[in-house]
C-alpha positions as CSV (number, residue, x, y, z in Angstrom):
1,X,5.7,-20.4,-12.3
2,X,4.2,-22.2,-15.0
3,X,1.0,-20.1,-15.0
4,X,2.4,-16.9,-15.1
5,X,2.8,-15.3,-18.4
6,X,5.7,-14.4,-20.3
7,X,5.9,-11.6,-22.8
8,X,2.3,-11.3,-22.7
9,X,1.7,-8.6,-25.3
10,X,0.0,-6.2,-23.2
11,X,2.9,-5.9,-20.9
12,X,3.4,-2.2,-21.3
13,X,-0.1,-1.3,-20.5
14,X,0.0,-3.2,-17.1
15,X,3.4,-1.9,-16.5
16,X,1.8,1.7,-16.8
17,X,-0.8,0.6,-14.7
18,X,0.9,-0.7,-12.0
19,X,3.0,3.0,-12.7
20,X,-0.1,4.8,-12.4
21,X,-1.2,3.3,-9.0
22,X,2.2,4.0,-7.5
23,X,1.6,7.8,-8.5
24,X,-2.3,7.6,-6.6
25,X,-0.3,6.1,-3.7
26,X,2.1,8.8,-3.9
27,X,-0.2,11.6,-4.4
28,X,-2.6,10.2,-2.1
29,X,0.7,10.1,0.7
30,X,0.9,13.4,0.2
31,X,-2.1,14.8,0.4
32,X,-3.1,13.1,3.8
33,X,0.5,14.6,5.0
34,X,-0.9,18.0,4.5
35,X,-4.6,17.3,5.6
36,X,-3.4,15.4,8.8
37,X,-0.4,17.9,10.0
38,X,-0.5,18.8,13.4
39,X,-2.4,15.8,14.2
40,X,-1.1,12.7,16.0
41,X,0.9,10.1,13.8
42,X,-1.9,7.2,14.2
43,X,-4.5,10.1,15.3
44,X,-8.2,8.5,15.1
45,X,-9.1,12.1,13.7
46,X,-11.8,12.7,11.3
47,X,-9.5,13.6,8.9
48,X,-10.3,12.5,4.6
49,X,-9.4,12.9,1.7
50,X,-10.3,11.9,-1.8
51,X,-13.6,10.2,0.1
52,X,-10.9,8.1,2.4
53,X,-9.9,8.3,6.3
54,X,-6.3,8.7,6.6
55,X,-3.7,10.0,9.3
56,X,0.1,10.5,9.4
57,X,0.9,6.5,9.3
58,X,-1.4,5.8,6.3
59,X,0.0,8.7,4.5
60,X,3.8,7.7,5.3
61,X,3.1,4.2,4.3
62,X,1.4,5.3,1.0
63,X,4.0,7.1,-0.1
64,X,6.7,4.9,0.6
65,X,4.6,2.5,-1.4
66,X,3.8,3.7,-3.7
67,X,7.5,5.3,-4.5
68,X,8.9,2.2,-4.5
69,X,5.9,1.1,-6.6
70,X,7.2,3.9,-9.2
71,X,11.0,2.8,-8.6
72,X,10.0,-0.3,-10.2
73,X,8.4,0.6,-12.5
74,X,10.6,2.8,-13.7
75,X,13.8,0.2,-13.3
76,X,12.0,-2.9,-15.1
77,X,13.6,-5.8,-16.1
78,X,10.9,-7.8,-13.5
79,X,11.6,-5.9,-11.0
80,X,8.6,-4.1,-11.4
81,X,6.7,-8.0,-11.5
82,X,8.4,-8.6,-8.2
83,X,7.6,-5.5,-6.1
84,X,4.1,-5.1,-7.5
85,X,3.7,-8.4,-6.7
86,X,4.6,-8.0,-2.8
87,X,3.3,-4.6,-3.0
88,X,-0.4,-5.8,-3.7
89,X,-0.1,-8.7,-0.9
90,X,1.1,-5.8,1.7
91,X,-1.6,-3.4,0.9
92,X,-4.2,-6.5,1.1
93,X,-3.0,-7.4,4.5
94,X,-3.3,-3.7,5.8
95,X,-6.6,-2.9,4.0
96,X,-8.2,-6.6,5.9
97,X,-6.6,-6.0,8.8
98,X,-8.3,-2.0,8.8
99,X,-11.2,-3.6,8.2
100,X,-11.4,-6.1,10.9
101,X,-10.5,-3.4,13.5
102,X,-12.6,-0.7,11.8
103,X,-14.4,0.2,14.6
104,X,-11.6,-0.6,17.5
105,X,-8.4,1.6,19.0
106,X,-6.3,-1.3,17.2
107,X,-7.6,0.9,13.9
108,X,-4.1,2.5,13.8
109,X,-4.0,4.0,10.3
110,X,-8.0,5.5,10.5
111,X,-9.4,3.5,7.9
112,X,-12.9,4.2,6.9
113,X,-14.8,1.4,4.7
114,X,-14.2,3.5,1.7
115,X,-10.1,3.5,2.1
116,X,-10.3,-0.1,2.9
117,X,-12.4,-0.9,-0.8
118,X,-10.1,1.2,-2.5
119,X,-7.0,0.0,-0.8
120,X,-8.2,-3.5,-1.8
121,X,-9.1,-2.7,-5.4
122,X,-5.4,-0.9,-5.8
123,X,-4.1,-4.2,-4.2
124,X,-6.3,-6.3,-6.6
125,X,-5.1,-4.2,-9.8
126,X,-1.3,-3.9,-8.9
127,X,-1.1,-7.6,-8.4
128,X,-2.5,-8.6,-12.0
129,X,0.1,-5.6,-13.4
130,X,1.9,-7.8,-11.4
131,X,1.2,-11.5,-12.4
132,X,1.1,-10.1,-16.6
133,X,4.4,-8.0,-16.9
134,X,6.7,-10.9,-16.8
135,X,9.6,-10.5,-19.5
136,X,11.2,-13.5,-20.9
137,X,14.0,-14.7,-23.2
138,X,11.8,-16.4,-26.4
139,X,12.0,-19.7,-25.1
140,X,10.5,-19.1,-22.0
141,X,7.8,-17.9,-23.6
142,X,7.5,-21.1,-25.7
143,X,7.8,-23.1,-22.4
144,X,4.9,-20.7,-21.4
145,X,2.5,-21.5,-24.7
146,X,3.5,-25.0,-24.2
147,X,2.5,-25.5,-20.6
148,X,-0.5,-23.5,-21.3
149,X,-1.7,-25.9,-23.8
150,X,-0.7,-28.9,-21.8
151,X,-3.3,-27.6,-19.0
């Protein structure tokens, strides 16, 4: 993609980013595991933590997220560019689709409001870590400047 950056010199920093919101996925997985134990695995409970509804499924799918999040991070080579990048569009789909059944049975993974902003703002941030870690030979970072200056 012609827009898309390459070798964009703070590459590290959104790679550490996109890192560091793996580990909150992670960490937040866990937690919910132990908060929600006991209870049923897409349980409508009252259960929260760090300020967000969660249950057994949201907690299972945040940390498989977000340790395949930290898998690529820690891999590289683009890798990381790729799965961010599909990472963010599966955590927008499942944070709009909490929030259009918010209030319904269909509300499988217990999502409050305040997990569905902050699952969209994770979502948001791990797809620009994303869209700026892109590593390139030296001439496709010339193509880049060139295109860019085109536009």
């Amino acid at each position: 993609m012609a827009h898309t950056p390459v070798n964009h010199p703070a590459r590290p920093i959104y790679r550490a980013i996109g890192g560091l919101i793996g580990l909150y996925l992670v960490v937040f997985g866990a937690l919910g595991f132990i908060a929600s134990a006991g209870d049923p695995f897409f349980g409508r409970g009252d259960t929260h933590i760090l300020g967000q509804g969660t249950n057994l499924g949201l907690s299972l799918f945040s940390v498989v997220v977000g340790a395949i999040v930290l898998v690529g991070t820690a891999i590289g080579r683009n890798l990381d560019v790729l799965i961010n990048q599909w990472s963010a569009y599966l955590i927008m789909v499942v944070s709009l689709a909490g929030l259009a059944f918010i209030r319904t049975e269909a509300n499988v993974f217990n999502l409050s409001v305040a997990t569905v902003v902050v699952l969209m703002l994770l979502s948001l941030v791990l797809l620009m870590a994303g869209m700026y870690g892109k590593v390139g030979t030296d001439d496709d970072h010339e193509a880049w400047q060139k295109a860019r200056l085109v536009l």
